[in-house]
C-alpha positions, 0 to 999 in steps of 0.5 A: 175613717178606715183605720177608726172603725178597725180600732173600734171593732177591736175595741168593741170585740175586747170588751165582749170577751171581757163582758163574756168573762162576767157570769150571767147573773150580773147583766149589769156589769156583763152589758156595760163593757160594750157601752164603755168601749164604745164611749171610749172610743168616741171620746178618744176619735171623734170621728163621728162617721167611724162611731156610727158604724162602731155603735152598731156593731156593739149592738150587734156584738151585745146582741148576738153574742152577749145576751144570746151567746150563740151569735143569733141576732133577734130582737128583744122587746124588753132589753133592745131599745135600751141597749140601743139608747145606751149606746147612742147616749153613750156615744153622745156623751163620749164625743162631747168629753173628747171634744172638751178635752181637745178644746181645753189641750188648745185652749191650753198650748195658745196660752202657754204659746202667747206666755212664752212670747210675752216672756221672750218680748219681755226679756228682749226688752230687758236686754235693750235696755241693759245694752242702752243704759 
């Protein structure tokens, strides 16, 4: 869980640089860079310990440095709940994706296994009968 939440926080830090790149003028791009890290890095872990402490510190990235810009945490009636259903929401939807993808990647390599087997059970056969005939 230790390492999660330190490539977390790196993750969540680089999409605030880049959302602090992103004009003020455009909240909808400058707030979505913490949200989509914070997805990706549900989808990619699925540590949902790691993710808790990962989304809050997004919040409080997106807080303090995002729409404040001075690294003052307050609460903003307007803006904060949605920002904090977001990023549930987001964490939500990333874990589900990941866990998908990791269901399908098994679901996959068993059949490739059992494909292989059959096939080496097929030419074992073959060769027995070749070798009796």
């Amino acid at each position: 869980m230790g390492m999660n939440v330190v490539g977390g926080a790196v993750a969540v830090v680089a999409a605030a640089l880049v959302a602090a790149a992103v004009p003020a003028g455009y909240p909808g791009l400058r707030f979505a860079a913490v949200p989509l890290a914070v997805g990706g890095f549900a989808a990619a872990t699925g540590d949902q310990l790691a993710l808790a402490g990962v989304a809050l510190l997004g919040w409080l990235v997106t807080n303090g440095f995002l729409e404040n810009r001075a690294g003052e945490l307050s609460w903003h009636p307007a803006a904060d709940p949605s920002l904090v259903m977001i990023l549930v929401m987001v964490a939500a939807v990333g874990l589900a994706v990941g866990d998908g993808y990791r269901q399908v990647r098994d679901v996959r390599a068993r059949w490739r296994a059992e494909a292989e087997l059959a096939q080496i059970a097929t030419d074992a056969e073959e060769r027995e009968e070749k070798h009796y005939a």
